[in-house]
N, C-alpha and C positions, 0 to 999 in steps of 0.2 A: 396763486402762481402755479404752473403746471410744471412739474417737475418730468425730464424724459430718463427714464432707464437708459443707462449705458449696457452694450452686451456682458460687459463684465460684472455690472450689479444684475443682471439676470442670472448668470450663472453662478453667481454667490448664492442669490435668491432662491435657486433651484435648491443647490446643496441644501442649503439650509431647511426646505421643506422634506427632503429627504429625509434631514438627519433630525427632525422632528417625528416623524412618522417613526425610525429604530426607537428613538427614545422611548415612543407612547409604547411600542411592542414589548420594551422591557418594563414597563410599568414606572421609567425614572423621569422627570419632571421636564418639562419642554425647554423653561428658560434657562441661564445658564444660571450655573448656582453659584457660593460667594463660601469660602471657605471659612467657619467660624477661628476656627485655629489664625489664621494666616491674612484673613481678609481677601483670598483669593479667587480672583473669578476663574473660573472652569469653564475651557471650551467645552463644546457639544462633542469633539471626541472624543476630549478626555471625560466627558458623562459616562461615552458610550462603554467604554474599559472598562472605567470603574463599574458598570453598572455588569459586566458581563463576566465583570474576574470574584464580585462581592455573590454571584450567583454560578457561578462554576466551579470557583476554585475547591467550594468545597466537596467536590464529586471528583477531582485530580486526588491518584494515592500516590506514591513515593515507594516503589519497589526493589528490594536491594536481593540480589542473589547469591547463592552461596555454591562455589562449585569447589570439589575438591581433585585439587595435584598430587602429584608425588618431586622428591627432588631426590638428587642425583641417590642416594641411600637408602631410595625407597618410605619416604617420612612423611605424610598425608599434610598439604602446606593449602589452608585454605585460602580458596580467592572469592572477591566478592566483585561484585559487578551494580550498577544502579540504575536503573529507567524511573519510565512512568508509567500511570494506565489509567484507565477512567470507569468509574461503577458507572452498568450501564442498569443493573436495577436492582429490584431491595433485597432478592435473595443472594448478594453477594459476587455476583458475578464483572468482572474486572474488565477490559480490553486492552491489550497491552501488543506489543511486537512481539515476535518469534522471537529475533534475536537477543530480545532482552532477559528471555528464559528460560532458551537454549541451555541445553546443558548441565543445569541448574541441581543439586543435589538438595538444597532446600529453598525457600522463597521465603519472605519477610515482607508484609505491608504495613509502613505508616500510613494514619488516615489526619485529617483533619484537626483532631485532639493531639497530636502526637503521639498516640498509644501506637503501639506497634503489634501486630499480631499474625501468625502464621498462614500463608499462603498456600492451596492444594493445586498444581497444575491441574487443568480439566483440558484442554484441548490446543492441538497448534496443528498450522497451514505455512510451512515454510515456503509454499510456491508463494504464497502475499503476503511473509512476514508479518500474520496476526497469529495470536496466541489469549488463551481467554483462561483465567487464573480465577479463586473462589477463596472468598474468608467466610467464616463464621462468626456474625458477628451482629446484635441485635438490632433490629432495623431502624430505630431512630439514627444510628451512627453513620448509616447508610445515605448519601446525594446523591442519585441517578441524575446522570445529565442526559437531557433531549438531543435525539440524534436528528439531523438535517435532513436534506436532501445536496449532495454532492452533485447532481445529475444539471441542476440547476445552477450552477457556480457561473460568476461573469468575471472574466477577468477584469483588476481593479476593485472589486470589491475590498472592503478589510476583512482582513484576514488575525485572526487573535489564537494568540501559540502561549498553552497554559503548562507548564513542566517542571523538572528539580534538573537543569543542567548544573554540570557537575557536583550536584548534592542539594544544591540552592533549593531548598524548599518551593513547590508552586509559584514558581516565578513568572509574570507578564512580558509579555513583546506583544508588538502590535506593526502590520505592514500590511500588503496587499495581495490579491492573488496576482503573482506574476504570467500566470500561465498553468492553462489546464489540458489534459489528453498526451502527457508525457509517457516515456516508460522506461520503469528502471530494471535491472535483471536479478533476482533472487538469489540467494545461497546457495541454491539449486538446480541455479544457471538458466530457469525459466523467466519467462517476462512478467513482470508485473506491470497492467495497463490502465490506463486512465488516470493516471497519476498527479495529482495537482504539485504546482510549482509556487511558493510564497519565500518572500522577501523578510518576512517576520523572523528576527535572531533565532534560529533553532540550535544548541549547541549538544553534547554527548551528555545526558541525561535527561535530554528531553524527551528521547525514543520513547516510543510507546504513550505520549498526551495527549490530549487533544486541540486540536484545531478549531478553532471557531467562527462563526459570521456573527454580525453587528447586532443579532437576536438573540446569544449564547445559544447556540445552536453548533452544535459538532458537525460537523460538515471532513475532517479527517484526521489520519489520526500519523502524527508525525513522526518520522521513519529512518531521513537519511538528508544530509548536507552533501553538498560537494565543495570541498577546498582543499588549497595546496597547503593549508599551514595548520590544520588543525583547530581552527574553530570557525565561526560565522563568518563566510561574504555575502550574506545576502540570495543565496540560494539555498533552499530547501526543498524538502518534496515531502508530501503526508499522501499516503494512501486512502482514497475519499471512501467516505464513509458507507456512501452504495454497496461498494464491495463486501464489507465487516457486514454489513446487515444483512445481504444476501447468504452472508456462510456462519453468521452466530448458529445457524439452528442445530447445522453439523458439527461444527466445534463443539456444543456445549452438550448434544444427544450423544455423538458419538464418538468424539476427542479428537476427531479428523476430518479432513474434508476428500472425500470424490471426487481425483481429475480423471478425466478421460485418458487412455493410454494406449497405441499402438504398438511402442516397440522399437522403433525403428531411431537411428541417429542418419541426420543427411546432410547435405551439401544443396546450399541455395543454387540454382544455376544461372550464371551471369552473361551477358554474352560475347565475355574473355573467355570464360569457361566451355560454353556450346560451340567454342568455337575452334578451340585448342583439344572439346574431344569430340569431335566433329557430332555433336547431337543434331535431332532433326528437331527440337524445340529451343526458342530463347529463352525458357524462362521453367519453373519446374524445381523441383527435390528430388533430387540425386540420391537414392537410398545408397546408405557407403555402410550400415551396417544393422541385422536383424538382430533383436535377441531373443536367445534359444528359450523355445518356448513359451514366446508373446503372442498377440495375435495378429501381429502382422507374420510371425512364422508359422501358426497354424494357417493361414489363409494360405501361404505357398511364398510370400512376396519375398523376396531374392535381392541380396545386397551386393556390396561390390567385390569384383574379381580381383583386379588389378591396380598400379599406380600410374599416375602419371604427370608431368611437369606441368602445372599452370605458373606460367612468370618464374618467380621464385621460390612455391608453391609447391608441394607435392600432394598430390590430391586422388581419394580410390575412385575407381572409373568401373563401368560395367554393369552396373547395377541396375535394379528398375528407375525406372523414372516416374515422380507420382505428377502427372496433370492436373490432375480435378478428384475432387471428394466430393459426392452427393452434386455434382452439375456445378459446384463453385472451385473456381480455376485457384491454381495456388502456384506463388511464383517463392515462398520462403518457408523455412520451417517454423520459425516463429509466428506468421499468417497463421500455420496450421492448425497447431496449439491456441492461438486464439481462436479460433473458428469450431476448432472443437471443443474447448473449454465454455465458450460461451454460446454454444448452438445444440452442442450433442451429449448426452451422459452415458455413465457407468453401463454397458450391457447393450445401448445402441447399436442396429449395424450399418454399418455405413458401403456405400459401392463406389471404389475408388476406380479412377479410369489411369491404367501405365501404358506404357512405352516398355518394353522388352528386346533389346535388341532389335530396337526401331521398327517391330510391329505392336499395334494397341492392344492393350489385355486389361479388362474389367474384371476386377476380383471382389469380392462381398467379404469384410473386417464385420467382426462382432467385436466393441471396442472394448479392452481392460480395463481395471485402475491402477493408476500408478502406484509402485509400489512408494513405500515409508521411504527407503534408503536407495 
């Protein structure tokens, strides 16, 4: 008898050879397994966790920090704080958020064993909220976990979120990537780009874990929720790991990372705005203010004079207008900072094409670093 696939036993079909191929990549067994305990069959996802949390979890620490207050008498009132962070190899070195060690007058990591042992900050990047922390501590004790590739993310993949929310030791969730090429904005006020979006419960302890694909493969490193009530709806966002791996070398050589820095603070121009101060461009950065002794101030480049009403708006006016950087046209200041963050470094110079009182002025920037604070 000839048996016809239906499209939906093909697309079961399909899955299924997929989720044969994750399993052989973790070394965990194709068929489904049968639970000695319970008698229970095990889907092929739930292999795939199991197989990904019994080989990562042990490379997730449990970081608690220690910052010290004063209250009203002046009386030193210690506060602690808790994330996560993930060894990323055997000499001890951790990845964790900015925000999680912020501040921090001492650090404490639990490992695996539950031993608990003292943490040395080594470097933080509050423009991407990473921070890379170091124990001493003999290298059998040590699970480096394999970092991915973030670059290659499809949305729908699974997505596996390894963490201690609110203290809960290395806890599992398991969702999908909802969405990647996000951006969320810094302590800093800078943009943080490329930001993956997952559905996988992240709650306030999770900051600083990792994120994983269906290979236990890090892929990012989880950062921030958005909700109105204080824990999980199913939005999160982890910082992809591309990033982290691009700037370990600086964090961990030099405690900091190298942005590129003009100087300047501006005004996107919109065209309410080009309109209401009669510019001769739609679109452009409004320089509305220099700072003394940056290098958009040694170049000459001239901030705003004046105020003026946009809508309900009061906004400085008079300033340069920047067009183009190096021949690529720029309509925001957030564009810029990406464009110079990911295009040009520390000591570059760049030739900016302005607007001056509505004639064109090319001026030549040899770019700063931003400062710490």
């Amino acid at each position: 008898m000839i048996s016809i696939l239906s499209p939906l036993h093909v697309r079961w079909s399909l899955l299924a050879a997929v989720m044969t191929a994750a399993l052989s990549a973790l070394g965990a067994p194709a068929q489904a397994q049968q639970s000695p305990s319970e008698g229970q069959v095990l889907s092929t996802d739930e292999q795939i966790v199991i197989s990904v949390y019994k080989r990562a979890s042990p490379g997730v620490v449990h970081i608690t920090s220690t910052a010290i207050a004063y209250d009203f008498f002046f009386n030193p009132v210690p506060q602690r704080g808790t994330g996560s962070g993930l060894v990323v190899d055997d000499r001890g070195y951790i990845l964790t958020n900015n925000h999680v060690v912020e501040d921090a007058d001492s650090l404490e990591v639990t490992l695996t064993d539950k031993s608990k042992v003292p943490a040395k900050l080594v470097g933080r990047d509050p423009s991407n909220d990473l921070a890379v922390i170091r124990i001493s501590v003999p290298k059998e004790k040590l699970f480096p976990l394999k970092l991915g590739n973030s670059d290659a993310l499809q949305v729908g993949q699974m997505a596996i979120a390894i963490g201690n929310p609110f203290g809960l030791d290395r806890t599992v969730t398991r969702g999908v990537i909802s969405s990647v090429g996000r951006t969320l904005r810094s302590e800093n006020g800078r943009q943080i780009r490329g930001i993956i979006q997952t559905d996988a419960p992240i709650n306030p302890g999770n900051s600083g874990g990792p994120l994983l694909n269906s290979r236990g493969e890090v892929i990012g490193i989880n950062s921030a929720i958005y909700t109105p009530s204080g824990g999980s709806v199913g939005i999160g966002f982890a910082i992809p790991i591309n990033t982290a791996k691009r700037l370990l070398p600086q964090l961990i050589g030099k405690g900091r990372v190298s942005h590129p820095w003009l100087g300047i603070s501006g005004l996107d121009i919109t065209p309410e705005v080009a309109k209401t101060l009669k510019l001769q461009v739609p679109e452009g950065i409004l320089v509305v203010q220099v700072s003394p002794r940056s290098p958009a101030d040694r170049a000459g480049i001239k901030g705003s004079v004046r105020r003026a009403r946009v809508g309900n708006t009061l906004v400085s006016a008079g300033g340069d207008i920047i067009v183009s950087i190096d021949g690529r046209k720029m309509s925001s200041v957030d564009e810029m900072t990406a464009f110079l963050d990911a295009e040009r470094r520390v000591g570059d110079e760049v030739k900016m094409d302005l607007l001056r009182d509505g004639r064109p002025l090319t001026l030549s920037v040899r770019l700063g670093e931003l400062p710490e604070a």
